[in-house]
N, C-alpha and C positions, 0 to 999 in steps of 0.2 A: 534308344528311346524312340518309339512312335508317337504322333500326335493325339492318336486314339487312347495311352494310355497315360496324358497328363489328366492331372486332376485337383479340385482347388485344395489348398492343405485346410485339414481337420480344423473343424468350427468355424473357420471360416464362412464358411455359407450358409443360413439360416433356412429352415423352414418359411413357407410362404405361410400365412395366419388364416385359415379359415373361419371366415364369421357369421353369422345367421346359421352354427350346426347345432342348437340346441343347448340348455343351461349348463350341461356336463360339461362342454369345452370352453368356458369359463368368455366368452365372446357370443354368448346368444342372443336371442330375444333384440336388445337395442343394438347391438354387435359395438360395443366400447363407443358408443355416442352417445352418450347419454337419453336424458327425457326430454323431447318437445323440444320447439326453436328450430330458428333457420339452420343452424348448423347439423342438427338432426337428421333432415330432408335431403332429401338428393338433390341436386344442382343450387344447393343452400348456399350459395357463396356472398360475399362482397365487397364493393372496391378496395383496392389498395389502399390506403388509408382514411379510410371510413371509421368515422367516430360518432356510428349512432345516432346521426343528426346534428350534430354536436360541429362548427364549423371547426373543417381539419385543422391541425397543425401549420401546413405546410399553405393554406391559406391564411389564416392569421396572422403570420410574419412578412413583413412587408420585403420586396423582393428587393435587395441591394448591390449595385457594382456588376462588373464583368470581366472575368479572369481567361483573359486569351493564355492555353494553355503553352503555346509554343514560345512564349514571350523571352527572351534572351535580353538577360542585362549582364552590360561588361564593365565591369570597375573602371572610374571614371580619375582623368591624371591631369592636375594642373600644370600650365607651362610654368609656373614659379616653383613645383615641385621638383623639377629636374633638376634647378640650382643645387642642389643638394646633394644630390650622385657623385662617386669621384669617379666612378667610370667613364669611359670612352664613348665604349658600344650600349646601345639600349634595346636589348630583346626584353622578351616576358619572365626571362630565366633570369637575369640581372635583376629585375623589379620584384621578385618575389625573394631570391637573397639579399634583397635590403628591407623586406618586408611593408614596402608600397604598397603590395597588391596580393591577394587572398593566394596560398597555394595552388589549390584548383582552378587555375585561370588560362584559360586560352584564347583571350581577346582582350587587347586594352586600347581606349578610348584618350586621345591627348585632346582636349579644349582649350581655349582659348583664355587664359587668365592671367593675368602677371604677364611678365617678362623672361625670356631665356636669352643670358647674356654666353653661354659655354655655347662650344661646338660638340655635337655627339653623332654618331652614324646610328641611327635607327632601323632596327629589324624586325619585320609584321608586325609594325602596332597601326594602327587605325589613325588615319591623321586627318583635318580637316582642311580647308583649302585654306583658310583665313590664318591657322596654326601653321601649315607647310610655307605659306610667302613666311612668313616671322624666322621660321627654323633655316631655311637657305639662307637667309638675309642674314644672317647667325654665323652661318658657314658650317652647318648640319648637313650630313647627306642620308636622303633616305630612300633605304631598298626594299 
């Protein structure tokens, strides 16, 4: 195979449409633009949502909120929700086999609510300073 002899496969490639060649090629005279109007004209164009005069859409509606697209929320864990685990160890793998926390989860958030009276060893969860004095004072250790 040479490069010289690929080629596009059959129908695939359309004729280009010649228009202003006269009524027999069925695109004469107006060439498919019909009668009269901006659209008609050459450089006939106008704005993107232009309504005629008519106040757009996209001003009419009053502009609302602001969605930071990077924004990351981690399911959120009370300290009174840990009473509950018979487990030891508390990774994200443990919290989603007891269905705390969403399957798809790669980040958990422990707050500060209630009391945790167990001891448990914690592994990459997210801890707060005010949550980690409570969880040693427990006799928790977290890595």
């Amino acid at each position: 195979m040479f490069l010289n002899s690929i080629k596009p496969s059959l129908g695939s490639k359309r004729n280009k449409v010649r228009v202003g060649r006269g009524m027999g090629s069925g695109v004469g005279k107006t060439c498919g633009r019909g009668h009269k109007g901006q659209k008609s004209r050459s450089g006939g164009f106008h704005k993107v949502g232009f309504e005629g005069g008519q106040m757009p859409i996209q001003r009419r509606l009053p502009k609302r909120g602001f969605v930071i697209l990077r924004r990351r929320e981690y399911p959120s864990l009370r300290l009174s929700d840990l009473n509950s685990l018979s487990e030891k160890e508390i990774s994200i793998e443990t919290l989603v086999a007891n269905n705390i926390v969403p399957r798809k989860t790669n980040k958990v958030r422990i707050f500060k609510s209630g009391n945790c009276t167990k001891a448990f060893n914690f592994k990459n969860i997210v801890i707060s300073r005010g949550v980690k004095d409570i969880l040693l004072a427990s006799g928790s250790t977290i890595l």
